[in-house]
N, C-alpha and C positions, 0 to 999 in steps of 0.2 A: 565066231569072229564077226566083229559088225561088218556089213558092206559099207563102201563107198561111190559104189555104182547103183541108178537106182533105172528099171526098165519101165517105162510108160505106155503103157495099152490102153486105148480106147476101147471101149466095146460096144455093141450093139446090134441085139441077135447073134453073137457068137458063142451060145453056148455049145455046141458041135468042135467049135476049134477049139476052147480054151484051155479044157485037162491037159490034153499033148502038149499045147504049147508051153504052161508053164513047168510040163514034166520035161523037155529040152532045155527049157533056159537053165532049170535048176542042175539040169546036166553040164553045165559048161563047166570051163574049170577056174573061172574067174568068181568070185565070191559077190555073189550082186543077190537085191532084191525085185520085186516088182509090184507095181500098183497097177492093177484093175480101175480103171477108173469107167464106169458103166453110166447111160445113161437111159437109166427107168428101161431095160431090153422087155420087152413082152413076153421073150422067149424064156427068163428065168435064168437068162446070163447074170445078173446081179447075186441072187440067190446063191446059185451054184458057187459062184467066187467068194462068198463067205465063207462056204463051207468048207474051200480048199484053205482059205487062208486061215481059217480055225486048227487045221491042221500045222499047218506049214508057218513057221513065223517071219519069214521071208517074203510073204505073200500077204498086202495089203490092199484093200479096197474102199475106193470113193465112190458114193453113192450119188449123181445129180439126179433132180426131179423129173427131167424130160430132155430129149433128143431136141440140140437146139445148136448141131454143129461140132466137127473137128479140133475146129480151133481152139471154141470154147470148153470143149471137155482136155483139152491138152493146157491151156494157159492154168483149168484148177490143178490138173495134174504138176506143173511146174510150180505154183504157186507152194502147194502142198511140199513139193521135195526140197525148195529153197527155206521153207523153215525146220529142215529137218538137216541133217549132218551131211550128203550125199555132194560127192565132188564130182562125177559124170552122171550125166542123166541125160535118157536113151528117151528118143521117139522111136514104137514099133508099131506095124501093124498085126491085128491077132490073129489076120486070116491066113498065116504062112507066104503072104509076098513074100516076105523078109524071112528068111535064115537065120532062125537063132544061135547057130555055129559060127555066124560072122561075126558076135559080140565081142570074143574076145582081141579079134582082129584090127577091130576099132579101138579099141579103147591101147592097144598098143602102139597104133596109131599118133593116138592123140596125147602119147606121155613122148616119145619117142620124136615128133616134131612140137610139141605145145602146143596143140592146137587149141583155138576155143571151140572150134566148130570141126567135126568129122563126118561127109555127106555121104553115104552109099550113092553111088550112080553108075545107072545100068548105059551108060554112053560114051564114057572113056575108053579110048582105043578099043572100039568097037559096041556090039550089039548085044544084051544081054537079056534079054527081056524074051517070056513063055507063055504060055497060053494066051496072048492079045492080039486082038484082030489087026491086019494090017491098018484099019483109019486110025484105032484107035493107040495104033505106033506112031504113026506117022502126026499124030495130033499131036503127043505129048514132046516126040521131037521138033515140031515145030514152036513150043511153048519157048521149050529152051534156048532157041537160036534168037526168037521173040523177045522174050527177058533181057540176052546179053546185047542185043544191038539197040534196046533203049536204055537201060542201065549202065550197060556196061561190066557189068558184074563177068567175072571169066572164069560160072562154071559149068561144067557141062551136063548137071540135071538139078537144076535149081527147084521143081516139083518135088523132087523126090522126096521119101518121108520116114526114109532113113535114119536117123542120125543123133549124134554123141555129142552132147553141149558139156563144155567146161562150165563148171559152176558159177564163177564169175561173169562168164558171159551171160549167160540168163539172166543173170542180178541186174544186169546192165543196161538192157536191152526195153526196161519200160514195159513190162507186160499188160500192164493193164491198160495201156494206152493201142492197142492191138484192139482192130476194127477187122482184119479178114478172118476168113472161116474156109474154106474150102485147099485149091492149089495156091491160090495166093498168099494164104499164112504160112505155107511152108517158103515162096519168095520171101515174103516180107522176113520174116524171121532170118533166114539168110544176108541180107539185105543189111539188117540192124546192124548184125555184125560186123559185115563189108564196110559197110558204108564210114566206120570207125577205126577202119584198119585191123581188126580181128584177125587172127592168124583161121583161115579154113583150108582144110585137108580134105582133098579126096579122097577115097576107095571104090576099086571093083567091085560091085556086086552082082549076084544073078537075082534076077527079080521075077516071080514066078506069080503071073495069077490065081486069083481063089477059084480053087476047086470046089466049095462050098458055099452056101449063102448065092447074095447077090452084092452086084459094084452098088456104091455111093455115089458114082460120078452119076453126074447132071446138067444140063443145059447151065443153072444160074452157077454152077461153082464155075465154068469156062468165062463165062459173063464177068465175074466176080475178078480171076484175075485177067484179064485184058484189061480194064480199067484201072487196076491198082498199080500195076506195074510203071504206068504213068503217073500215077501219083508218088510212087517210091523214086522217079527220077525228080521232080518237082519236090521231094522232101531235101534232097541232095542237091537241091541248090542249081540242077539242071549240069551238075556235072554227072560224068563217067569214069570216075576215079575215086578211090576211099579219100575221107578226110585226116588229116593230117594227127595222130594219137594225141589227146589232149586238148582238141579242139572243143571249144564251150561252148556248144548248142543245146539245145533241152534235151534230147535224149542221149546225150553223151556221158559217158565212161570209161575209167579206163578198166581195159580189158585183163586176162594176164599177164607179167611180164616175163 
């Protein structure tokens, strides 16, 4: 049976997490694929995921030349699944933040209200989040209260890196016009769709740090969205509020109906 769901993993030195991981996803009971998308890992993470997806035909991989950013290894990954058949396509992380048992949850989700956008977030009615040090709670919770009082935007983990884009929406949204890399291209990407009136859904999630490897976070990706965030209020006209479905700006479209 084809999929119509496709899971998007960055990687980078994860080759420790990535057998399990793609041996859980392929346990779900929703019929989806997934793309590796790796960039040049040292560790033989690229390698390794040929070898599984030689096996597996559900498992594919993109190969870029060098580690040059999130962002950018997720806009080839979107790029990639927009000219391919795939009606939900998943941003995950490979290191087990993320629950590959909540896939199917999401995507229930997002048929069940239409959403374009479905965000795991570990801060709706309440606190979900494991092994992270208290600053580095209390940083990401301040990002988000940051976000919504310049934006405007009303949700409650606009970071997070969770999440189920409707097809449509991606198409929509101008990928290659995408300048952030770090937490702010998971705002901004949010944002795109906000700001056009896109239907977004929340879910609970539990969100658990890696036990393996080492964080990505860094001084300039904090840098990076502080400043964008103002510029995503400045793209919007200096309002706080979506624009109107159908409005004719350059990066508008419409969404699903």
């Amino acid at each position: 049976m084809a999929a119509d769901t496709l899971i998007i993993v960055p990687t980078y030195n994860e080759r420790d997490n990535l057998p399990q991981l793609i041996k859980r996803l392929m346990a779900q009971p929703a019929v989806l694929d997934v793309l590796v998308v790796d960039d040049n890992s040292p560790d033989g993470t690229g390698p390794l995921a040929d070898e599984i997806a030689a096996q597996n035909p559900h498992v594919h991989v993109l190969h870029r030349s060098e580690k040059n950013g999130l962002g950018r290894a997720y806009i080839a990954g979107f790029q990639w699944a927009l000219s391919r058949h795939y009606e939900f396509i998943f941003e995950m992380d490979a290191d087990f933040s993320h629950n590959p048992s909540d896939v199917p949850r999401f995507l229930e989700k997002a048929r069940e209200e239409n959403a374009d956008l479905v965000l795991g977030t570990r801060y709706l009615a309440g606190i979900r989040v494991i092994n992270w040090p208290l600053n580095r709670l209390l940083l990401s919770m301040a990002a988000a209260k940051y976000v919504q009082i310049i934006t405007g935007m009303p949700i409650s983990d606009p970071t997070g890196g969770f999440k189920c884009f409707r097809r449509s929406a991606l198409a929509a949204i101008g990928l290659e016009t995408i300048q952030s890399n770090g937490y702010s291209f998971q705002i901004e990407l949010t944002h795109r769709i906000w700001r056009r009136g896109g239907r977004i859904a929340e879910t609970p999630i539990i969100f658990t740090d890696r036990f393996q490897g080492s964080s990505k976070m860094s001084g300039g990706i904090v840098r990076e969205a502080l400043w964008m965030v103002w510029k995503l209020w400045f793209e919007n006209a200096l309002q706080r509020h979506p624009r109107p479905r159908g409005d004719a700006t350059p990066d508008s479209s419409t969404l699903s109906q």
